[in-house]
C-alpha positions as CSV (number, residue, x, y, z in Angstrom):
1,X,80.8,123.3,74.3
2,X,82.1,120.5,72.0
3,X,82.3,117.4,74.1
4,X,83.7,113.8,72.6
5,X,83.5,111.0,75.4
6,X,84.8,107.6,74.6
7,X,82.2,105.4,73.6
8,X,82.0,102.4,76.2
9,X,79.4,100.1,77.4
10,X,77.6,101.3,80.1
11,X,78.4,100.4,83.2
12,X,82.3,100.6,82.1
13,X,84.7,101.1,84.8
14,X,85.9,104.6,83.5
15,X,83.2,106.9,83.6
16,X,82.4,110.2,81.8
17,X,81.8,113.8,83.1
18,X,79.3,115.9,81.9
19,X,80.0,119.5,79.9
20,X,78.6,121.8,82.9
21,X,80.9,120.0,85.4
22,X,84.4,120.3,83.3
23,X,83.1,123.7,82.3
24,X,83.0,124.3,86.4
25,X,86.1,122.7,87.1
26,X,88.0,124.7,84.8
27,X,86.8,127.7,85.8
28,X,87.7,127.1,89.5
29,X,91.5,126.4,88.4
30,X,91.5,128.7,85.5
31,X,89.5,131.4,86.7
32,X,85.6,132.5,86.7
33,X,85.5,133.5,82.7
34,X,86.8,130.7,81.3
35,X,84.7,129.4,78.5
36,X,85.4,125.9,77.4
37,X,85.3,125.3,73.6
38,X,85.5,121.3,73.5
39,X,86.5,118.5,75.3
40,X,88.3,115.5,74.0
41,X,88.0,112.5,75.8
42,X,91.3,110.6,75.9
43,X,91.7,106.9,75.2
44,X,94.9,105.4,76.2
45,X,95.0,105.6,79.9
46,X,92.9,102.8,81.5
47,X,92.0,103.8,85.0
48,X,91.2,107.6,84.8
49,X,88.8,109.8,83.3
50,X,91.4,112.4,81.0
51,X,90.2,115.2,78.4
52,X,92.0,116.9,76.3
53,X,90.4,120.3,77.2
54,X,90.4,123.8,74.7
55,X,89.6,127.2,76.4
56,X,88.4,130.3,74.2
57,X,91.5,132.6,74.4
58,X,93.7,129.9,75.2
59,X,96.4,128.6,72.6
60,X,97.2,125.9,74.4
61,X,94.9,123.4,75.5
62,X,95.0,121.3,79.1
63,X,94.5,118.2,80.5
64,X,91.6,117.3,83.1
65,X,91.7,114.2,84.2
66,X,89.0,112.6,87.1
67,X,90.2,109.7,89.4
68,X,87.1,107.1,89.6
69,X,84.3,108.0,92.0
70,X,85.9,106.7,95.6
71,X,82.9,104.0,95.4
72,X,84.9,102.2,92.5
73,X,88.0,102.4,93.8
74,X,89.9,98.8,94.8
75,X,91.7,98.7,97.9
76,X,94.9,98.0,96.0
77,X,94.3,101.5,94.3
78,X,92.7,103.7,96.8
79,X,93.3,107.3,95.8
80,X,95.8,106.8,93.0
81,X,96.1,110.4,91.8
82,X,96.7,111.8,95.4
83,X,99.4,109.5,95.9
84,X,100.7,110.9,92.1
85,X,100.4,114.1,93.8
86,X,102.1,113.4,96.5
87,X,104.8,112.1,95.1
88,X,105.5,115.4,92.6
89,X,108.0,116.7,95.6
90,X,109.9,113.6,95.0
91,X,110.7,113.9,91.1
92,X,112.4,117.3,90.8
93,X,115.1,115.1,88.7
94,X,112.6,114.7,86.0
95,X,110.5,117.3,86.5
96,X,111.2,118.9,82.7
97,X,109.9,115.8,81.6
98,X,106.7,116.0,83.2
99,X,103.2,117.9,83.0
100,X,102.9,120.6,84.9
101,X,100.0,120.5,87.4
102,X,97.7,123.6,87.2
103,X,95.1,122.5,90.3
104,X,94.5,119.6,92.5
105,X,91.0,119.2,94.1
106,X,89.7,116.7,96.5
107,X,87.0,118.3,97.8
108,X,84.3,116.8,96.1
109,X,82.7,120.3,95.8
110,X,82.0,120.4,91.9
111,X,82.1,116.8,90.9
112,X,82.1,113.4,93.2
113,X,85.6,112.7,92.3
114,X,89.5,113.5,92.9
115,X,90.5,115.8,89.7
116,X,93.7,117.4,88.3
117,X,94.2,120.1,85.7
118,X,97.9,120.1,83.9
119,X,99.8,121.4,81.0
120,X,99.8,119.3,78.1
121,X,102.9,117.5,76.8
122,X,105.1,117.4,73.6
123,X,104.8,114.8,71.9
124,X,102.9,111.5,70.7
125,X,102.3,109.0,72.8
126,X,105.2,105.8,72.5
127,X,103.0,103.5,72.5
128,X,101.5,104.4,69.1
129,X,104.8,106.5,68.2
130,X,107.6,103.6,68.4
131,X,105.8,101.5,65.7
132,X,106.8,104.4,63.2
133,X,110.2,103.6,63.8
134,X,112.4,100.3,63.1
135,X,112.7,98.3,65.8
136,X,116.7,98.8,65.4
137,X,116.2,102.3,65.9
138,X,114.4,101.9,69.2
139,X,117.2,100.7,71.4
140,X,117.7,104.3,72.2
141,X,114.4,105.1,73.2
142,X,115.2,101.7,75.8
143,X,118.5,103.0,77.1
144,X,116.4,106.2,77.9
145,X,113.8,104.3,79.6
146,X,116.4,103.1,81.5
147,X,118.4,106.4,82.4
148,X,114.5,107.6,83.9
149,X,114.2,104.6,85.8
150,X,117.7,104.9,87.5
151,X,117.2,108.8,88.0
152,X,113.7,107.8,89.5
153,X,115.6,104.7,91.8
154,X,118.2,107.2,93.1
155,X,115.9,108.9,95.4
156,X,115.8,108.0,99.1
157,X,112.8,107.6,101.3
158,X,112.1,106.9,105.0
159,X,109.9,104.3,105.5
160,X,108.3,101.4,103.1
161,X,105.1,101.8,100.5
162,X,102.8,103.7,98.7
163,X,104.3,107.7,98.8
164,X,101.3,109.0,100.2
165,X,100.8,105.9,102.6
166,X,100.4,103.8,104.1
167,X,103.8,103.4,105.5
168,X,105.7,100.4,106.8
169,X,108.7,100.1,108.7
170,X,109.9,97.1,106.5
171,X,109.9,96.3,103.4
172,X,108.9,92.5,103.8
173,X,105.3,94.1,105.8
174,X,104.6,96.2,102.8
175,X,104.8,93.5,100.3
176,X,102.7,91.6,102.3
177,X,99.8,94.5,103.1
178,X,100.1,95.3,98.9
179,X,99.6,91.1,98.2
180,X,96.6,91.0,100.8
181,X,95.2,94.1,99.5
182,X,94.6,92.5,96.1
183,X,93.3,89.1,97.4
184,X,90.8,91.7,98.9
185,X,90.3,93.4,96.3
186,X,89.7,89.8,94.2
187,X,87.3,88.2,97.2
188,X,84.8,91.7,96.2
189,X,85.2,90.5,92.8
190,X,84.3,86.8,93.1
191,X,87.5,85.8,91.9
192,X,89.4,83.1,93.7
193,X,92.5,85.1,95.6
194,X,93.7,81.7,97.0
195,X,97.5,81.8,95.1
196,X,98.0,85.4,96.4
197,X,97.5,84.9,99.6
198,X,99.8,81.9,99.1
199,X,102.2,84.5,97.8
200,X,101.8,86.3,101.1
201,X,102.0,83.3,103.3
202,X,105.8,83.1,102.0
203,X,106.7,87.1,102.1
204,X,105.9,86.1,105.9
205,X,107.9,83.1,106.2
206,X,110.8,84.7,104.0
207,X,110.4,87.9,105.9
208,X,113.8,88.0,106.5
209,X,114.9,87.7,102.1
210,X,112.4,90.7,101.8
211,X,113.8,92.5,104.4
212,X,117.6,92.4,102.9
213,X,115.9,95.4,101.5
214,X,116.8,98.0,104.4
215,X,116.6,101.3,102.4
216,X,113.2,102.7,100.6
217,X,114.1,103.7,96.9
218,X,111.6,105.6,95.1
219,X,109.8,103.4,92.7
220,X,107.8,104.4,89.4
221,X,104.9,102.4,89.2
222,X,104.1,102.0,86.5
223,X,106.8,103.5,83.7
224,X,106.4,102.3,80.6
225,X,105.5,102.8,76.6
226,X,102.0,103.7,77.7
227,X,103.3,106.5,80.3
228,X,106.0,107.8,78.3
229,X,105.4,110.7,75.1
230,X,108.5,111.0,72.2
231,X,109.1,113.8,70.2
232,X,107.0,114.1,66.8
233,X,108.8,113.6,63.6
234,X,112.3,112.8,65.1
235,X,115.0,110.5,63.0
236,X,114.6,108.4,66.3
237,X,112.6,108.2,69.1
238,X,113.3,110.8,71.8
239,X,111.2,110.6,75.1
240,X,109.8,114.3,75.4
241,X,107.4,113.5,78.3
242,X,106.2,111.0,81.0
243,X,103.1,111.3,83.0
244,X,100.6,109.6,85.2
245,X,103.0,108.1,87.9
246,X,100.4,107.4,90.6
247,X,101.5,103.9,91.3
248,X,104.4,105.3,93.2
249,X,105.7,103.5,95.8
250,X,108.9,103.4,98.3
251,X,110.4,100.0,98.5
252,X,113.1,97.5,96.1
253,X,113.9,98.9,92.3
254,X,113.5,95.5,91.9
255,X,110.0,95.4,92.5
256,X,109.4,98.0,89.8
257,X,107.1,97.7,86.9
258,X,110.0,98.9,84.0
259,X,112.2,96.3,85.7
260,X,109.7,93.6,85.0
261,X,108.8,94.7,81.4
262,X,112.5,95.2,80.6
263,X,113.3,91.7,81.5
264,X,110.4,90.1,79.7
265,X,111.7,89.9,76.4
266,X,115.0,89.5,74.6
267,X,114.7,92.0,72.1
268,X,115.6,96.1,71.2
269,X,114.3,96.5,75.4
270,X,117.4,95.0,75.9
271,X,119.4,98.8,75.7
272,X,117.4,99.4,79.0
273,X,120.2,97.6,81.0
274,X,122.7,99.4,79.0
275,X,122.0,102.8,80.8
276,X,120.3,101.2,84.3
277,X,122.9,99.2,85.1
278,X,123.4,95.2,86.3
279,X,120.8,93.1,87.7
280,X,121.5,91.6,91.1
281,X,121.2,88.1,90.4
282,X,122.0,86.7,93.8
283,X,119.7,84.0,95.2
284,X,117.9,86.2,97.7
285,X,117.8,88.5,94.8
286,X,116.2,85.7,92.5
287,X,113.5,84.8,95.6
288,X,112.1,88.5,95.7
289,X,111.8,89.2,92.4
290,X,109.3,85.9,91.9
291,X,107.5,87.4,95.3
292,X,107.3,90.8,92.7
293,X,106.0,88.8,89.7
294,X,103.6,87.3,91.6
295,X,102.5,91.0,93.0
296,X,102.3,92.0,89.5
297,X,100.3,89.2,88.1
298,X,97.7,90.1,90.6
299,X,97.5,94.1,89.8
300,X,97.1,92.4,86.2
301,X,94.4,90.2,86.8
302,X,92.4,93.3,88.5
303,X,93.0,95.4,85.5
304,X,91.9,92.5,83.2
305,X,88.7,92.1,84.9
306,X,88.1,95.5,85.3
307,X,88.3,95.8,81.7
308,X,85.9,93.4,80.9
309,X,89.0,91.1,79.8
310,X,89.9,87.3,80.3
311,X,91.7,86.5,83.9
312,X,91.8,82.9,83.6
313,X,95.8,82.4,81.9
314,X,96.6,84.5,85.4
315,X,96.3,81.9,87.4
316,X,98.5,79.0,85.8
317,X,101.0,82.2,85.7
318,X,101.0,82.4,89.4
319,X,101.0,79.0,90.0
320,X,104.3,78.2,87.9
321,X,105.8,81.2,89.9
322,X,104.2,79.3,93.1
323,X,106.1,76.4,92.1
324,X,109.6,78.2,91.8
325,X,109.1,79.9,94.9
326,X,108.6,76.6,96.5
């Protein structure tokens, strides 16, 4: 077998697998003569483990990805890919748009970590795709973005928080658990969590802003460029595919990550509004959605370190939020 890992420094967050345990994995999903020919190691997700897997036979190759061993897991993103899972039941509306999933495993029983096998998409990934286009030829891709993230927003849950739980029975208690969770997960890193628990002191006090939120709308997570495949060699970008939504969670479309990136900048992103549809801009609106920035800064911050990257701009971001807040 033909296997490219990513070269990383060792002890790197994302972790390889060895040839004899993706050549058992794929046997158990794709039954007990499957011969892999090579495995690819993929580069643009940041969290999981993903190859790009051939089989002898097979014309098609799949995707294998591997969660991180539980062990190196934050609390803020316990079990990621079984909350993706989880949430598959909830995204029929986009379902053509998404990888199929071929197995699931949590048992631990071949390799000391959650995995999934799925189709592969169409496509190239946007994030390296859309620079091949002018950037006045992009607003479509936007508005698409947009038309997802609405489709996505439309469906109804029950109760508050991540898909595969834990659940809430408010909105303001979930934003609250998700903003202690990451101090948590901070404190384990040595990192000073003192502004998001700040943050969380005022979801309490403001309970009642948060909880203007009444009815759980499916949220994506994390939908954006780096999620999202467009058609190869189109006049303009087409979206073709989106994949890994395990950030799913039930709670405010406001809170949601495209939300945030499409209101960052006044450019082409723009067209995203254009097929989404008005922001509420109310006051109680405006309080949330710096409670949400403040959420997001912290996810950031864990990904930064994580990634051997710089955390320290993070924290005069929170605290200009901070001082809006109050």
């Amino acid at each position: 077998m033909d296997v490219q890992p990513i070269e990383r420094p060792a002890g790197s967050f994302q972790q390889p697998v060895s040839a004899d345990r993706i050549q058992a994995v794929c046997r158990r999903a794709l039954g007990p003569d499957t011969r892999v020919v090579s495995a690819v190691e993929m580069g643009l997700g940041m969290y999981n483990t993903t190859y790009r897997v051939t089989v002898e036979g097979v014309t098609r190759p799949v995707i294998v990805r591997f969660a991180p061993a539980p062990d190196r897991q934050f609390v803020s993103e316990r079990e990621l890919m079984r909350n993706e899972y989880a949430t598959l039941p909830h995204l029929a509306k986009i379902a053509p748009l998404m990888p199929r999933v071929i197995a699931a495993d949590w048992s631990h029983e071949l390799v000391d970590r959650d995995y999934m096998v799925q189709t592969l998409l169409d496509g190239v990934p946007a994030a390296e795709g859309l620079s091949t286009y002018p950037r006045r030829s992009r607003t479509g891709f936007f508005r698409q973005v947009g038309e997802i993230a609405r489709t996505v927003h439309a469906v109804r849950g029950t109760r508050f928080g991540p898909v595969a739980g834990p659940a809430y029975d408010t909105w303001s208690q979930a934003v609250t658990a998700s903003l202690h969770d990451i101090a948590a997960d901070l404190d384990g890193l040595g990192l000073d969590a003192a502004d998001l628990r700040k943050a969380a002191a005022l979801a309490v006090e403001h309970a009642a802003v948060l909880d203007g939120i009444t009815e759980p709308r499916l949220l994506s997570g994390d939908l954006w460029t780096v999620n999202i495949m467009i058609a190869a060699d189109a006049p303009e970008p087409v979206i073709s595919g989106v994949f890994d939504l395990d950030r799913t969670l039930w709670g405010d479309p406001a809170a949601d990550w495209p939300i945030r990136m499409a209101a960052s900048k006044r450019d082409e992103r723009v067209a995203f509004w254009e097929a989404y549809g008005e922001r509420d801009e109310s006051p109680a609106a405006v309080w949330r959605s710096l409670i949400y920035e403040i959420r997001h800064l912290g996810a950031v911050r864990l990904e930064r370190h994580r990634l051997g990257g710089a955390v320290g701009d993070s924290y005069d971001a929170v605290a200009a939020v901070l001082a809006e807040l109050t």
